[in-house]
Every structure is written in structure tokens, then in C-alpha cells.
N, C-alpha and C positions, 0 to 999 in steps of 0.2 A: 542479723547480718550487719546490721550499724548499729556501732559501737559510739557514743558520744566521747567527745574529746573530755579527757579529764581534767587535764593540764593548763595552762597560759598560752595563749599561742606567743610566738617567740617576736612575730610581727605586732604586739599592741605597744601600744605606746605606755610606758609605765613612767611615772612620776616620782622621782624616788625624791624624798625629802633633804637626805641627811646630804647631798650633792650641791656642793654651791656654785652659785649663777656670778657671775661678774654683770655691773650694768653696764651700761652704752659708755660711760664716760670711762668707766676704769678700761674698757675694750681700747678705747681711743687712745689713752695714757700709752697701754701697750706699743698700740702701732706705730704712736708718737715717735715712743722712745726706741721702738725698732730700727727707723727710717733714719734719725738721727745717730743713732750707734753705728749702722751702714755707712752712714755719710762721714763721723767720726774716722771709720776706717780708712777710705777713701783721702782724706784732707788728708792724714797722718801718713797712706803713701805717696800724695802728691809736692808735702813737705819734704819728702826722704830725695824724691827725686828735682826738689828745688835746685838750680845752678849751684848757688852760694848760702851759704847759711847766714848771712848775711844782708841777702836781696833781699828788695822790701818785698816781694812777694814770700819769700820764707818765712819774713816774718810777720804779715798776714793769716800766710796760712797758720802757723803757731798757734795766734793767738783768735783765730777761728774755730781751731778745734780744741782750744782750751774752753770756748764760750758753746759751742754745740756739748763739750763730755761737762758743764754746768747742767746746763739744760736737758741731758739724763739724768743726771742727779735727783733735778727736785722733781722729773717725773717715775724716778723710781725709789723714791722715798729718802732720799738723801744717800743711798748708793752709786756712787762712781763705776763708770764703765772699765770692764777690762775693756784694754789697749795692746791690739796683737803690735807684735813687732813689724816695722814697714818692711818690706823686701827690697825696695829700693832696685836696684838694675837699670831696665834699657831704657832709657829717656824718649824712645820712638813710643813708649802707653801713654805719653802724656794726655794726647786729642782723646785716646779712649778712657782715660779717667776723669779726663774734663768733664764729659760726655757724660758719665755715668755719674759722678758728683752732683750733676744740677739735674739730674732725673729724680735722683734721691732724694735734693733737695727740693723739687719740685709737688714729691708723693707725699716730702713731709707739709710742704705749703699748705698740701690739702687736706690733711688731716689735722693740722694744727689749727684751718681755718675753719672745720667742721666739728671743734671744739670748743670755740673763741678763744684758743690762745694767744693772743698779742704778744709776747715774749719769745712765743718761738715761731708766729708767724713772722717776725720781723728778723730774726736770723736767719729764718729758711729763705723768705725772699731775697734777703741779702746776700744770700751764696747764693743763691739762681742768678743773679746780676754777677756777683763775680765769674760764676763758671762760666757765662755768656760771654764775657769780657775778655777770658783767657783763651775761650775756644775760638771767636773771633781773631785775637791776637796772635795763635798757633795756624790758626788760617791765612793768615795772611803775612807770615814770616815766611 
């Protein structure tokens, strides 16, 4: 009446060799370079939608996301990020890209600081001070 299983059951945990593991830091590299590609994107529509190509704030932004798509680079082995094209339009997203720039910058703070990166801890905090600065200053325009 009982029949033994002959089989694997489908729930054991198998350990297959030839499958590679990433470690904790190569994990983090990822994330890194996630948050900051995110943020990369953000800067580059908050450029598009700058007044004047010419404000200093334009060209801040510029050369912020020239130094965040560095900073993918040497965490993705010297590969430069694609860079979607900005959409540019309604200037009423600005508050919510503010907003979302220094989140991003924020997730990268933290993964940057749970890796001891010094290089890109000090960029990410520095656009979390800027988007603080712009969203304050958007507030109060």
C-alpha cells in the first residue's frame, strides 16, 4: 500500500556547484551603482527642466551628473551609463523631482556608507544637501 518515494522531493534544498554566488561587496557595488544611475536619471531631467542653460544651477546640475555617471563607472568596471534622453516639459515636477533626487540620493548615502565608500559617500551627501536646498527654495518661492 506504500509505495516509497523514489524521487528528490522538489522542496530540498539542492546546492548546485556550477551556479555562482556574488559576495556582499559585489551585492553592494550593484546597489550602489543602482541608486546612483536612478539619481543620474533624475539630475539629467532636472537639467532639462533648468530655466536657462546657463543658470548656475544648470550648471551645477551638469556637472553633478557628469560626477554621479563617473562614479558608475568605476563601480561597474569602467562602463559608463546609458543616459535616457530627459523629457523635459512641465516645470510644475520640479518639487517632485527634488523630492525624489534626494531619496535616491539618500538610499545611495546608505549603501555607500555600508560599504566605506568615501567617494561616493561624499557625492551622495552632497546632492542630499543640494535637493534639500532646492526643495526648500521651491518652497518657499
Amino acid at each position: 500500500m506504500y509505495e516509497p518515494i523514489r524521487t528528490k522531493s522538489v522542496h530540498s534544498m539542492a546546492v548546485a556547484p556550477e551556479v555562482p554566488h556574488r559576495s556582499r561587496e559585489e551585492e553592494l557595488d550593484i546597489r550602489l551603482a543602482g541608486h546612483l544611475t536612478a539619481l543620474l536619471t533624475v539630475t539629467d531631467e532636472l537639467h532639462a527642466l533648468a530655466p536657462r542653460a546657463d543658470a548656475p544651477d544648470a550648471a551645477a546640475l551638469a556637472s553633478a551628473a557628469d560626477r554621479i555617471a563617473e562614479q558608475v563607472a568605476r563601480l561597474n568596471g569602467g562602463h559608463f551609463p546609458l543616459r535616457a534622453e530627459p523629457t523635459g516639459g512641465d516645470p510644475s515636477r520640479l518639487p517632485a523631482l527634488q523630492q525624489r533626487a534626494h531619496t535616491l540620493a539618500g538610499n545611495a548615502l546608505a549603501v555607500a556608507t555600508s560599504r566605506d565608500d568615501t567617494a561616493a559617500m561624499a557625492l551622495a551627501s552632497e546632492r542630499m544637501e543640494a535637493h534639500t536646498t532646492a526643495t526648500r527654495d521651491l518652497a518657499t518661492a
